[in-house]
C-alpha positions in Angstrom: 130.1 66.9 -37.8 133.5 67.4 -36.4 133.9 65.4 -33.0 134.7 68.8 -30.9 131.4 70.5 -32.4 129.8 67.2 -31.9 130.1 67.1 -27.7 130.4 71.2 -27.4 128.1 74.1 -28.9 129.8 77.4 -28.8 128.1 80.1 -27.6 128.1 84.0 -27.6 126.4 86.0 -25.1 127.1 88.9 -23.3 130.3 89.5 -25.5 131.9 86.2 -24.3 133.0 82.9 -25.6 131.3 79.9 -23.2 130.9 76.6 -24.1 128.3 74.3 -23.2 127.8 70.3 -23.0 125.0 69.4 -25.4 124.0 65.8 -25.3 125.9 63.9 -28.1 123.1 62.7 -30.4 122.7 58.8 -30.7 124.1 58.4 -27.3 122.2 56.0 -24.8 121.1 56.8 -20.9 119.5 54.2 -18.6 116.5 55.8 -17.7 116.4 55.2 -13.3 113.4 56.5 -12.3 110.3 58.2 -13.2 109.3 60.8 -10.8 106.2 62.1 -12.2 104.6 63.0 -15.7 107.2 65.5 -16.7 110.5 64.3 -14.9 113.0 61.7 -14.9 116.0 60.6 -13.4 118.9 59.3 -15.7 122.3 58.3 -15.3 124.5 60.7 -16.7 128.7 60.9 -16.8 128.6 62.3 -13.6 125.8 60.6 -11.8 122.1 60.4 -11.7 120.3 63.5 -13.1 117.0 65.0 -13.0 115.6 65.7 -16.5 112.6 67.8 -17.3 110.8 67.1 -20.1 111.7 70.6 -22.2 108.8 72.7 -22.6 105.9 70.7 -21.6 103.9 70.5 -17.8 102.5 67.5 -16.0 100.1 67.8 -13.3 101.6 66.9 -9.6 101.5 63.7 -8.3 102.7 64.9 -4.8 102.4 67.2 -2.0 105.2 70.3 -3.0 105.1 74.1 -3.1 103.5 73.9 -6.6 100.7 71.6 -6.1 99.9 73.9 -3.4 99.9 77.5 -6.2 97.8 74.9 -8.7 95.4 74.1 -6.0 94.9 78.1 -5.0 94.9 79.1 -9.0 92.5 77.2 -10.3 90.1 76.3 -7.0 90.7 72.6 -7.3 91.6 70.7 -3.7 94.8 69.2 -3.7 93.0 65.6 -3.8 91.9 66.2 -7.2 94.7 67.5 -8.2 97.1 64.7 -7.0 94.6 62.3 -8.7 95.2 63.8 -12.5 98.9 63.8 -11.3 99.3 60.3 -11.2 97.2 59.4 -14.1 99.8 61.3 -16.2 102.5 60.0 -14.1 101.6 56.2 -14.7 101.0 56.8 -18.6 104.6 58.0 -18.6 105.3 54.7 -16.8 103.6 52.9 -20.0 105.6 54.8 -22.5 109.3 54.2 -20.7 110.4 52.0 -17.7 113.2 52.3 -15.3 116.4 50.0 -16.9 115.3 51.0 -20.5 117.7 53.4 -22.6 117.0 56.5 -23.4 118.3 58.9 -25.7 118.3 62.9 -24.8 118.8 66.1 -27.1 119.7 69.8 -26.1 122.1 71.7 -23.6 123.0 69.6 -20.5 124.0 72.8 -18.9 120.6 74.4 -19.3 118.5 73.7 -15.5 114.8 75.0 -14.7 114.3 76.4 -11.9 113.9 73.6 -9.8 117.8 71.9 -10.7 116.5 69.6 -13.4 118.2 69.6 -16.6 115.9 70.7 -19.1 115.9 68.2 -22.8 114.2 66.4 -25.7 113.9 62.7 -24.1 113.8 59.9 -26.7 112.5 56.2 -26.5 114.4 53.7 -28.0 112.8 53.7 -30.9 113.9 57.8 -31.1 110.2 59.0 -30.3 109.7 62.4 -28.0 108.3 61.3 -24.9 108.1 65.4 -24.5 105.8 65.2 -27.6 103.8 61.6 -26.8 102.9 63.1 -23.4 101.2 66.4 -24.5 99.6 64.1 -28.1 98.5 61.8 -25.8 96.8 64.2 -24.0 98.8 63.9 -20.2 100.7 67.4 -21.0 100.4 70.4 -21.7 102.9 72.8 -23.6 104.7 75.5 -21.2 103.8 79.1 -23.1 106.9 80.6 -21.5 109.4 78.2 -22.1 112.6 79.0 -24.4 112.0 76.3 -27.2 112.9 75.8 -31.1 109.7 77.6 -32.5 109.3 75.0 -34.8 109.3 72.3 -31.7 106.9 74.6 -30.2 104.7 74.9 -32.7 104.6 71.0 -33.2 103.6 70.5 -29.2 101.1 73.4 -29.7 99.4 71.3 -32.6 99.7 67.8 -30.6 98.1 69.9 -27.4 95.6 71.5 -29.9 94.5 68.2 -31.3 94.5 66.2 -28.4 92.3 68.6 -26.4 90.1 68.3 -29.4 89.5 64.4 -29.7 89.6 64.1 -26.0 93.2 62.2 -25.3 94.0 61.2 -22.1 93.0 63.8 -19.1 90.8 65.7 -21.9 88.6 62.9 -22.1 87.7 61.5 -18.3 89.3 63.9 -16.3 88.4 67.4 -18.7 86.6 70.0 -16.6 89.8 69.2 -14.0 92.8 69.1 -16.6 90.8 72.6 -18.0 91.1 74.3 -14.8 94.4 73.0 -14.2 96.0 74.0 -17.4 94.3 77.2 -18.0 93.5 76.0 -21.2 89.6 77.2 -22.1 86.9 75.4 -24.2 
């Protein structure tokens, strides 16, 4: 691929050219911190950054505005909540630690709405911590999140199966990671 196209995807929208930073593939991050089950921070050309796991949804592992609309949703005290938070927090901390290298697909100009920057995060060995989360049953997949449909559909099956054979929070922790997720027997 030529080196240009390689660090810069063009884009049309809204009648005009843009460009936007895509993370170059095969490139290494050190990973500096895991915040909870579905964020990280790494350091990036510009500084540290906070990266979302694209298209999946870990429980909260501290008091924030969200924890607080999860608790009032699904009837569930903030306790419990927080509890199945940093169960999938410290499974993340098995699968990656801070120091390692990590490597990170999709558009580094494309934030959620809470700032983070919103990619594919890779082990080094090049396996989807977005995908071992939700296969390993700590995830879930977001329903309204922009994603490659074929990605989607491969989280949905991982999600699908791992609710099925009881992975992770859908074994010990199921009538609570249920209510959580909205997800129904």
């Amino acid at each position: 691929m030529n080196i240009l196209l390689r660090n810069f995807v063009l884009l049309l929208g809204a009648g005009c050219l843009c460009m936007a930073a895509v993370a170059e593939e095969g490139q290494r991050y050190k990973l500096q911190k895991i915040e909870d089950g579905d964020t990280l921070v790494v350091e990036l050309a510009g500084g540290p950054e906070r990266i979302q796991l694209a298209g999946i949804d870990a429980p909260e592992d501290t008091p924030n505005p969200k924890l607080q609309r999860d608790a009032q949703r699904t009837g569930l005290s903030e306790d419990v909540l927080l509890s199945i938070g940093d169960v999938s927090t410290s499974h993340l901390k098995r699968l990656v630690s801070p120091g390692q290298q990590v490597m990170l697909s999709g558009n580094l100009n494309r934030r959620d709405k809470y700032g983070r920057i919103s990619l594919v995060v890779m082990d080094d060995q090049g396996n989807s911590l977005n995908e071992k989360m939700v296969a390993d049953g700590y995830a879930v997949v977001l329903n309204r999140y922009p994603l490659d449909s074929a990605f989607r559909d491969q989280l949905k099956q991982r999600e699908s199966e791992a609710i099925k054979q009881k992975h992770g929070l859908w074994g010990e922790y199921r009538e609570t990671a249920m209510r959580w997720s909205g997800r129904g027997e």
